[in-house]
C-alpha positions as CSV (number, residue, x, y, z in Angstrom):
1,X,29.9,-40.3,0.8
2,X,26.9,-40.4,3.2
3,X,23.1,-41.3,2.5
4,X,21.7,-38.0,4.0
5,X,17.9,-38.4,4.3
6,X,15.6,-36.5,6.9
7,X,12.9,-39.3,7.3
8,X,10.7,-37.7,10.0
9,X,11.5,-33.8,8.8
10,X,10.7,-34.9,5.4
11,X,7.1,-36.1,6.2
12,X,6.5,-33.6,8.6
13,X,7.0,-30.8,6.5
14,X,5.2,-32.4,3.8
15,X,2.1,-33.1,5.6
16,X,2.3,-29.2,8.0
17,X,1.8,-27.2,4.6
18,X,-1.9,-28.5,4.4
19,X,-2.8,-27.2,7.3
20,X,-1.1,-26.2,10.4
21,X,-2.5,-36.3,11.6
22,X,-3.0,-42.2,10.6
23,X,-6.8,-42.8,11.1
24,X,-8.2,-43.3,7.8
25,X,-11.6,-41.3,9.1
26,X,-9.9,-38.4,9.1
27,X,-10.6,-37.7,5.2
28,X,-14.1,-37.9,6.5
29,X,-15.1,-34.6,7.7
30,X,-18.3,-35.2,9.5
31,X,-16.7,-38.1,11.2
32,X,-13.7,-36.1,12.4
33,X,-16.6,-33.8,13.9
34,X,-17.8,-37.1,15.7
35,X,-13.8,-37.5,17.3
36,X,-13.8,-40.4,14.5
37,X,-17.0,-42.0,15.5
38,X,-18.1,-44.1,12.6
39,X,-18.3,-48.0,12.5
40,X,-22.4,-48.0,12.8
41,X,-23.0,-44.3,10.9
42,X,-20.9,-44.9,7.5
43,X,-23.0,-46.2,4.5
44,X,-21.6,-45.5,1.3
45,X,-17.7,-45.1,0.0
46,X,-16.9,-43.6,3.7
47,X,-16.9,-47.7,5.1
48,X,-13.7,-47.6,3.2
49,X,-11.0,-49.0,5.4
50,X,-13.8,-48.6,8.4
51,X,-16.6,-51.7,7.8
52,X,-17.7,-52.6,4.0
53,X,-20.3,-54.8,5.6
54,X,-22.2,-51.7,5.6
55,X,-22.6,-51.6,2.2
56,X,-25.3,-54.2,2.8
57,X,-27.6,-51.7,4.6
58,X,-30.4,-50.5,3.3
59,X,-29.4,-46.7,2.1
60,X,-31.1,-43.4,0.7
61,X,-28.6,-43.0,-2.4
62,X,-28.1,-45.0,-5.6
63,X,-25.0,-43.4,-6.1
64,X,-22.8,-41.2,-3.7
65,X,-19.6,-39.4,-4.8
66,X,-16.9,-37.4,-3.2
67,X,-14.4,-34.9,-4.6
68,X,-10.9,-33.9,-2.7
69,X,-11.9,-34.5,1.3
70,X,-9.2,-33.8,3.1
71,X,-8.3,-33.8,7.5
72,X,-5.1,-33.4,9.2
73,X,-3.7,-33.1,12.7
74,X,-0.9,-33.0,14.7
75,X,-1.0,-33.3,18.1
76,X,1.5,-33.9,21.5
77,X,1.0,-35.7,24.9
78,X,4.3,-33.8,26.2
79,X,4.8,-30.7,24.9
80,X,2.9,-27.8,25.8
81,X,1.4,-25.7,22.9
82,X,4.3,-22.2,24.0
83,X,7.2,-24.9,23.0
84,X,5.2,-26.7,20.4
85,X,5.4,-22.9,19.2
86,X,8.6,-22.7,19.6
87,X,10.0,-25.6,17.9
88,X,7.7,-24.9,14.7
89,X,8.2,-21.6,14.2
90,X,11.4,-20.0,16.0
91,X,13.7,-22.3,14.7
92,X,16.3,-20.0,14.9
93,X,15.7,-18.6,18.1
94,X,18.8,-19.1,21.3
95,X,18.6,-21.8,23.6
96,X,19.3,-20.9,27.1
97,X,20.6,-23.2,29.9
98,X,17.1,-23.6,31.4
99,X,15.1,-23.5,27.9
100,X,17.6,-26.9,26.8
101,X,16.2,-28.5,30.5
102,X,12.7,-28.2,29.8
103,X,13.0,-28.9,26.3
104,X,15.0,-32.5,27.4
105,X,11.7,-32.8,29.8
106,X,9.2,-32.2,27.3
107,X,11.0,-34.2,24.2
108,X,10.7,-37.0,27.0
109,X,7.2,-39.1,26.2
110,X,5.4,-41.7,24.7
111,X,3.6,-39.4,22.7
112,X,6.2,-36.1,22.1
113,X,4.3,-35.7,18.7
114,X,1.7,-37.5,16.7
115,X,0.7,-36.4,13.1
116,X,-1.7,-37.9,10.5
117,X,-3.3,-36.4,6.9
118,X,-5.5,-38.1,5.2
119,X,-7.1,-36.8,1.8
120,X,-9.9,-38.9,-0.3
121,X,-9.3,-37.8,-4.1
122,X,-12.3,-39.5,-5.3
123,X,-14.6,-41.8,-3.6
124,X,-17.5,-43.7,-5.7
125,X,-20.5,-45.4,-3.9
126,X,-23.1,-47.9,-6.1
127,X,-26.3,-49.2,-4.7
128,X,-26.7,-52.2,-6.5
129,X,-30.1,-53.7,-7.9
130,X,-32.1,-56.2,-6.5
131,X,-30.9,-56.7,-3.4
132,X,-27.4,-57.5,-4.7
133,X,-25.9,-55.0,-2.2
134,X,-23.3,-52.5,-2.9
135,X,-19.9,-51.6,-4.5
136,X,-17.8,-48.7,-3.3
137,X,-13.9,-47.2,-5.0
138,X,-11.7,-44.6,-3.5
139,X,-8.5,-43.2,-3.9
140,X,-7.0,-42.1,-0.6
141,X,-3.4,-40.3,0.0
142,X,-2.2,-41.1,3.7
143,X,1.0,-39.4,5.5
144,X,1.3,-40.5,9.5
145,X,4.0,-39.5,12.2
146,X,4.5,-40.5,15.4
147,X,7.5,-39.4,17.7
148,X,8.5,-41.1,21.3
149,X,11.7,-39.9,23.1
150,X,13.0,-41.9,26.3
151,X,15.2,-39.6,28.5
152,X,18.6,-40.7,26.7
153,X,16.9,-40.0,23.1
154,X,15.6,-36.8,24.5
155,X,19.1,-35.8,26.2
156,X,21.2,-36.4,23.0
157,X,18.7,-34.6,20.4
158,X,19.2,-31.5,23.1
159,X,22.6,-31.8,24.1
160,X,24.9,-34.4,21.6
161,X,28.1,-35.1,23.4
162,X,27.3,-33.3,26.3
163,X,24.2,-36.0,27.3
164,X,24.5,-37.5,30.3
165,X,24.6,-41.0,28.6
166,X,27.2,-40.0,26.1
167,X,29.6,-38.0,28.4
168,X,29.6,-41.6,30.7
169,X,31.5,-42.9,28.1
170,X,33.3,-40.6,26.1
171,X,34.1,-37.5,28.9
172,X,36.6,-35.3,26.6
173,X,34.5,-33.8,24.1
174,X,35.5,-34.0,19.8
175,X,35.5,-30.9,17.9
176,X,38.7,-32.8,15.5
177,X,35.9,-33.7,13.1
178,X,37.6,-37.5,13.1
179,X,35.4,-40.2,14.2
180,X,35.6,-41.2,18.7
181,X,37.4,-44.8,18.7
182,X,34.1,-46.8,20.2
183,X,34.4,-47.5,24.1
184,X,34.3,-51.6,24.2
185,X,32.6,-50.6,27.5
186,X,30.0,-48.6,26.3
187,X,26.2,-49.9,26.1
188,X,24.0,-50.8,22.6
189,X,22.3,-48.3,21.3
190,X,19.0,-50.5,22.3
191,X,19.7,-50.4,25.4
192,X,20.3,-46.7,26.0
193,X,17.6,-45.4,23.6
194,X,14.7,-48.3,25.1
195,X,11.1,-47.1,24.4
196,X,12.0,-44.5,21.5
197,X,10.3,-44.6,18.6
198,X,10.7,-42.5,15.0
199,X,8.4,-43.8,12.5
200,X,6.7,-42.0,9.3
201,X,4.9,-43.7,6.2
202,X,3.0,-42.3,3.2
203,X,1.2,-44.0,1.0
204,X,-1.4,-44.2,-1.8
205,X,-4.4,-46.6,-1.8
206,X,-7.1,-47.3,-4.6
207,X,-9.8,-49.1,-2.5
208,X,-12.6,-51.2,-3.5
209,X,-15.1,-52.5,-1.3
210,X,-18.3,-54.9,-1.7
211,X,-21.4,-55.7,1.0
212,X,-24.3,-57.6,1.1
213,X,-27.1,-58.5,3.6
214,X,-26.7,-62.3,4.2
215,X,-29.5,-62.4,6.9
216,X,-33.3,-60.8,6.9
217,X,-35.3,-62.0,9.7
218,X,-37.9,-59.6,11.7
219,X,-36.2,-57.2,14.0
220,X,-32.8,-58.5,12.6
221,X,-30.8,-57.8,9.5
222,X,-27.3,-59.1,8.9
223,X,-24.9,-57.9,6.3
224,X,-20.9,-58.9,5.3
225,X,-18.7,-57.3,3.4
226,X,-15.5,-57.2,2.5
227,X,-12.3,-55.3,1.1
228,X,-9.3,-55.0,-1.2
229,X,-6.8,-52.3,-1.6
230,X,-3.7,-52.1,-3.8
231,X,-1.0,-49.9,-1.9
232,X,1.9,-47.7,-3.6
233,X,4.5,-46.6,-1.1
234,X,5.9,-43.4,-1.5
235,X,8.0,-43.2,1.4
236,X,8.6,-45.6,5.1
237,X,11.1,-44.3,8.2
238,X,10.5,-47.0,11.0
239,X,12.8,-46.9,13.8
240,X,12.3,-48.8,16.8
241,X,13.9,-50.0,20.2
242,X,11.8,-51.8,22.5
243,X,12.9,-54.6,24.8
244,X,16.7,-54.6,24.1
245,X,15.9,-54.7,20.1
246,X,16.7,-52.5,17.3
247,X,14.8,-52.3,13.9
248,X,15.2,-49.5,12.0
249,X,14.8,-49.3,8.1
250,X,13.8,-46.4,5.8
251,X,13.3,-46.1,2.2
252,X,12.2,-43.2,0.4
253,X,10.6,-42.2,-3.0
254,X,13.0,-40.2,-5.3
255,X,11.0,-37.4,-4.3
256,X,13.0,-37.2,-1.2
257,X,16.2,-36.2,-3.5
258,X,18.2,-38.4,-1.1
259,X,21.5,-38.5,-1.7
260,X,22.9,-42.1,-1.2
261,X,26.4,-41.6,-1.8
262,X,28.7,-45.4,-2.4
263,X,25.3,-46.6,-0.6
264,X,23.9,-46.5,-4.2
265,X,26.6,-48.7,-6.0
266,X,26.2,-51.5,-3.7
267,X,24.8,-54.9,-5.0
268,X,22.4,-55.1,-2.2
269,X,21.2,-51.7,-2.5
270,X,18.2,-51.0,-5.4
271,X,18.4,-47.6,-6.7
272,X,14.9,-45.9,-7.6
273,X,15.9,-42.9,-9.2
274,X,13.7,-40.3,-11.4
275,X,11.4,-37.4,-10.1
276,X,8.4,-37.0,-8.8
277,X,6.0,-39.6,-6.7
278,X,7.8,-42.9,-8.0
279,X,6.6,-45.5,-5.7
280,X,9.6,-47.4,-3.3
281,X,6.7,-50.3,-2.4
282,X,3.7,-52.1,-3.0
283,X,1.2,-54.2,-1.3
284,X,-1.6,-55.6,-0.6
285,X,-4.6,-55.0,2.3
286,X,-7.9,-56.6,3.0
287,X,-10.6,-55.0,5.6
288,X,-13.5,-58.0,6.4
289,X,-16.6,-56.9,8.3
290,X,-20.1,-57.9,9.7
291,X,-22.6,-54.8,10.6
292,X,-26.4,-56.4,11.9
293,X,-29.4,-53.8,12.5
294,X,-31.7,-54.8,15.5
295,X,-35.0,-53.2,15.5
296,X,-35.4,-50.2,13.4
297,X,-33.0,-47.9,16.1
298,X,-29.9,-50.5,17.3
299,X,-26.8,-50.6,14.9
300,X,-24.2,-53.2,15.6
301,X,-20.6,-53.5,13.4
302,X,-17.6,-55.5,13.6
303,X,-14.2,-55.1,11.4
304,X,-10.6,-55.5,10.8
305,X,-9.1,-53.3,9.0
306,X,-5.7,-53.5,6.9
307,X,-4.8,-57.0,7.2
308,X,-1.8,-57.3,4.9
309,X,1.6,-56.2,4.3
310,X,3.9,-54.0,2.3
311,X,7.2,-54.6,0.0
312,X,9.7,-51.8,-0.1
313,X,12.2,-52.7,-2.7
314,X,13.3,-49.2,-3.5
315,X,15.8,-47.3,-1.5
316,X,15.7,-49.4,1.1
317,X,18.4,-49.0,4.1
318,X,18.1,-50.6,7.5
319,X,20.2,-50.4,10.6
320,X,21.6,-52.6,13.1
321,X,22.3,-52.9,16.7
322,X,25.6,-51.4,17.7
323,X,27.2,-49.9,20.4
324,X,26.9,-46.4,21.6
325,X,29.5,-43.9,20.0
326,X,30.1,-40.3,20.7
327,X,28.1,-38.5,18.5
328,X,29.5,-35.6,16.6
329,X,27.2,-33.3,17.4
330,X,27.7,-30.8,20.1
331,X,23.5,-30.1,20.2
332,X,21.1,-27.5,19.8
333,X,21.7,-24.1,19.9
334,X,18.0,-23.1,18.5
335,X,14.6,-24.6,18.5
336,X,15.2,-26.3,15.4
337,X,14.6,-29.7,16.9
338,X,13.4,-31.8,13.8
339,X,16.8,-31.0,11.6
340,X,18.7,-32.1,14.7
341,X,16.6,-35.0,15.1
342,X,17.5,-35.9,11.3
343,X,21.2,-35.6,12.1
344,X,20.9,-38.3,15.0
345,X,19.2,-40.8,12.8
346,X,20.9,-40.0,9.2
347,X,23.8,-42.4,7.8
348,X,26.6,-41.0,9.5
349,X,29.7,-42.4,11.0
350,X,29.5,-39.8,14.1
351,X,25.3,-40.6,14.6
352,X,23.2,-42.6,16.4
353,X,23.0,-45.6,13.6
354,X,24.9,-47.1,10.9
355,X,22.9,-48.0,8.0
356,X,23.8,-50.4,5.5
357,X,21.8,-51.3,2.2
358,X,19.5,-53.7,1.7
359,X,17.4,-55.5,-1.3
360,X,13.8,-55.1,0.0
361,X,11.8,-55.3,3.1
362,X,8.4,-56.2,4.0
363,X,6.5,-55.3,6.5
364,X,3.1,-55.7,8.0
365,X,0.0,-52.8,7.3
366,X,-1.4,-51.0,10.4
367,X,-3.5,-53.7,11.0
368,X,-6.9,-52.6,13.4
369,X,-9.8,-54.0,15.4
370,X,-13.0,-52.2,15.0
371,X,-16.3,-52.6,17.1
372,X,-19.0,-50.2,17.3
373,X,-22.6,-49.9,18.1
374,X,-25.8,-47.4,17.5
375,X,-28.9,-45.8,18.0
376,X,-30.7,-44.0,15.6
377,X,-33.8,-42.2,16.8
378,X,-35.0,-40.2,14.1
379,X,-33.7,-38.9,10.4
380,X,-32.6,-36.1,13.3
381,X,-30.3,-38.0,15.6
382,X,-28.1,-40.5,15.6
383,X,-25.7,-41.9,18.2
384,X,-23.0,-44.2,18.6
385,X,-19.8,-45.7,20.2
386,X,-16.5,-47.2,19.1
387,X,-13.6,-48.6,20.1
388,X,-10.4,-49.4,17.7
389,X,-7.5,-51.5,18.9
390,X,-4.4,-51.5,16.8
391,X,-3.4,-55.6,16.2
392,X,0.6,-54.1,15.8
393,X,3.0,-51.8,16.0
394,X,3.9,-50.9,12.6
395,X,4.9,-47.6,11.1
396,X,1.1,-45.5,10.6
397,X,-0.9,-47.4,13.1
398,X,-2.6,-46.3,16.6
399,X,-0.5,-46.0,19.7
400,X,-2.7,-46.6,21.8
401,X,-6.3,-48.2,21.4
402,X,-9.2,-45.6,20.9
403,X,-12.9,-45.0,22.3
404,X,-15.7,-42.4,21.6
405,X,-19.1,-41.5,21.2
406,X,-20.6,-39.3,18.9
407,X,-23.7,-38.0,18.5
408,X,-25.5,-36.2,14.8
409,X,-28.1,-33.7,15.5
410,X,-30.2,-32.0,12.7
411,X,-31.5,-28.6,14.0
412,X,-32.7,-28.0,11.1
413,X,-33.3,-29.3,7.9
414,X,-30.3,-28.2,6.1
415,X,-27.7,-28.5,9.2
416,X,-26.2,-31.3,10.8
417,X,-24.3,-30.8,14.3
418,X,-21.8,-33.4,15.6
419,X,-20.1,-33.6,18.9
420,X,-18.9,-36.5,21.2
421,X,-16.3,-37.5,23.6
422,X,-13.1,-39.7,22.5
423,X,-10.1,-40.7,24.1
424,X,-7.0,-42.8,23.5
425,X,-5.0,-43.2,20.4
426,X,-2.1,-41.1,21.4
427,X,-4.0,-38.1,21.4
428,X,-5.4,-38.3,24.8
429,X,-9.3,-36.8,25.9
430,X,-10.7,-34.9,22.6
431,X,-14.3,-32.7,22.3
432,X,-14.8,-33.0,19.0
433,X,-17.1,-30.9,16.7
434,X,-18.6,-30.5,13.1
435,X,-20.6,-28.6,11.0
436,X,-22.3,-29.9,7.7
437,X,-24.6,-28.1,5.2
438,X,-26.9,-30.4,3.5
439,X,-29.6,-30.1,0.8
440,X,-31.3,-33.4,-1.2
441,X,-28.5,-34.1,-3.3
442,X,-25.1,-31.9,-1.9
443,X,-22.9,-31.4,1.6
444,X,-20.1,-29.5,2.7
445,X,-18.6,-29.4,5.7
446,X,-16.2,-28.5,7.9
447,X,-15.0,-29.9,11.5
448,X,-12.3,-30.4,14.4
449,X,-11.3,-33.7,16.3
450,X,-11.0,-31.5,19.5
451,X,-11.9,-28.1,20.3
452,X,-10.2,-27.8,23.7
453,X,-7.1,-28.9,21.9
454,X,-6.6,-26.3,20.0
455,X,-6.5,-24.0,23.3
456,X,-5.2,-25.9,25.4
457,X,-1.4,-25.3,26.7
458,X,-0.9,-28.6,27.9
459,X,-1.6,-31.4,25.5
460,X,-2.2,-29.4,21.9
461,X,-3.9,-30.9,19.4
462,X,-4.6,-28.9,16.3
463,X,-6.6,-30.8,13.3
464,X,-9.2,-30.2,10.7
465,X,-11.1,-31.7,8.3
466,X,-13.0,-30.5,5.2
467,X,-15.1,-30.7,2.1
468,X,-17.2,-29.0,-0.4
469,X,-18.1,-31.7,-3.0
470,X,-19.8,-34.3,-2.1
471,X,-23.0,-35.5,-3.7
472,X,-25.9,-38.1,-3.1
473,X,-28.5,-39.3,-6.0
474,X,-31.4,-41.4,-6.2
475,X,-32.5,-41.0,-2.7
476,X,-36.4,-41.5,-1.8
């Protein structure tokens, strides 16, 4: 028997019910309505994974609380928004001739589909007294995707054993249902599927964070802070091939109701069985930070951001180089691209990969650089810029470095605007926007990491954010 798991399906459709993307902001919703703007503007539990040094600010709450925030997003550098259409919703609908050739065009990219969700359960902020600083908890659910397709990868999803790559090497097609005899002439898969790039992680974080000014000198304040979260792993797909190099491992929560087959009764192979969000991993992740205020207007803030790493002991199979086999699928007759895509990567004699058990494996968090600076001009507007550099490559971290400004606006006394510019990140140029409702003591909100992409047809990018409970007290 097979181990038949849907890594990339699996979290996809897990994360699409919430709302029709992993940067940890986007739990935040008046930062997602800044394009995820917020290294200088977060002061209580939002420095959470951004820069506790903030904590060491001066603030206008003694204690600030937050209640089931929640963003999401999913977005694509190659598709245009008719087939991203198509391939979420008419998943049964015929392929013609030309819809397979643009769908092998647009399945092509370093960027074919990125998703994230993030959602804050609870998040706790303490001012502490006497100029001790402050403390800030969270728990935070976070579900990332990210898809890259070279031409082969793209080819093989659409066609199977009538790919260009395939056919080279095994011309006479198998409908006999018995495994191909591998050509000894025939590439590595590394080779032929160079630049692709599967990967999908969710996990659960309780966060604390501490920061304290450190410097107090006219015109110049300077504040540390630092860190700690304890990560539960509920489920990891990483497949990569870069360079001529394979490495490909998945393991998955019993959630998943993944079906392991002799997989299960191997000595190398740890069986997490049960129901319901059993964790696979664990870890362990530290954010350090410095944030200085110049003046009474300039913000300054420096961070890393998940330095750590993660132990998946649970279900854990990994994959090896080998060479290319015909694959037993004849391709897609539909739109239903993700299922195929499943079929490719699943333990399967006639697939893409063979997977074999192992014990654990570790791997490193989505480790980040943050820098960011800004002006605050009034208690009416605020401005700011940042840039975050992922430090790796891992499974949930950027693609691609990121930039923006945002701005906060107050029209009026019980509305807060915000708007900016961003770029980067997989995602590509974004106008965000946000809308908050505040009062003394309460805010709700509601925003969008880019309003063009949700009309655009060429790059689509869908995403909100959201929340209706969160509370500040002891302000002046």
């Amino acid at each position: 028997m097979k181990a038949s798991f849907h890594p990339f399906l699996l979290a996809l459709g897990l994360a699409l019910p919430g709302t029709a993307l992993a940067q940890n902001e986007l739990s935040n919703f008046s930062a997602t309505g800044r394009g995820g703007v917020i290294n200088t503007f977060a002061t209580d539990y939002q420095v959470i994974g951004i820069n506790p040094a903030n904590l060491g600010r001066s603030t206008d709450f003694k204690v600030a609380f937050t209640i089931g925030e929640i963003g999401a997003g999913v977005g694509s550098q190659s598709l245009t928004k008719t087939m991203f259409k198509h391939i979420l919703y008419d998943g049964k609908q015929s392929l013609t001739p030309a819809d397979r050739t643009l769908l092998v065009q647009q399945l092509t990219g370093d960027n074919v589909l990125n998703l994230n969700v993030d959602a804050t359960t609870l998040g706790l902020a303490i001012t502490l007294p006497n100029g001790l600083g402050g403390i800030a908890f969270s728990n935070r659910q976070r579900v990332a995707g990210h898809l890259a397709l070279n031409g082969n990868a793209a080819d093989i999803i659409v066609n199977g054993q009538n790919a260009a790559v395939i056919k080279q090497y095994y011309p006479t097609p198998n409908t006999s249902g018995t495994p191909t005899p591998t050509n000894p002439s025939a590439p590595n898969v590394s080779a032929v599927l160079d630049g692709t790039s599967i990967q999908a992680a969710w996990t659960s974080e309780y966060n604390i964070s501490y920061g304290v000014q450190v410097l107090d000198k006219t015109g110049f304040k300077l504040s540390a802070g630092v860190g700690y979260r304890y990560i539960q792993g509920i489920g990891i797909s990483d497949v990569r091939v870069s360079g001529g190099t394979l490495y490909a491992y998945n393991a998955l929560s019993p959630l998943f109701n993944v079906n392991y087959g002799n997989l299960a009764t191997s000595p190398s192979f740890n069986l997490e069985s049960g129901s319901g969000l059993s964790p696979v991993g664990k870890g362990n992740g530290f954010d350090f930070g410095l944030a200085a205020e110049i003046g009474k207007m300039v913000r300054v803030g420096a961070s890393v951001t998940d330095i750590g790493s993660m132990t998946w002991t649970g279900n854990v199979l990994q994959a090896t180089d080998q060479k290319l086999q015909q694959t037993s699928s004849s391709g897609l007759e539909t739109y239903d691209v993700f299922t195929e895509i499943s079929k490719q990567f699943d333990q399967n004699a006639q697939s893409l990969f063979t997977y074999e058990a192992a014990k654990e494996r570790k791997a490193a968090l989505p480790a980040k650089l943050r820098l960011g600076g800004g002006v605050r001009i009034s208690q009416f507007f605020e401005a700011g810029l940042d840039v975050t550099m992922p430090l790796n490559k891992v499974a949930g971290n950027l693609t691609a470095p990121f930039v923006g400004v945002g701005v906060d606006y107050k029209p009026l006394h019980w509305l807060k605007l915000s708007s900016g510019f961003t770029g980067g990140a997989g995602y590509g140029k974004s106008l965000p926007l946000g809308l908050t409702f505040v009062t003394p003591v309460w805010e709700a909100g509601i925003s969008t990491r880019d309003v063009v992409g949700l009309l655009s047809e060429e790059s689509p990018y869908s995403s909100v954010a959201f929340g209706l409970l969160r509370f500040k007290f002891g302000g002046e």
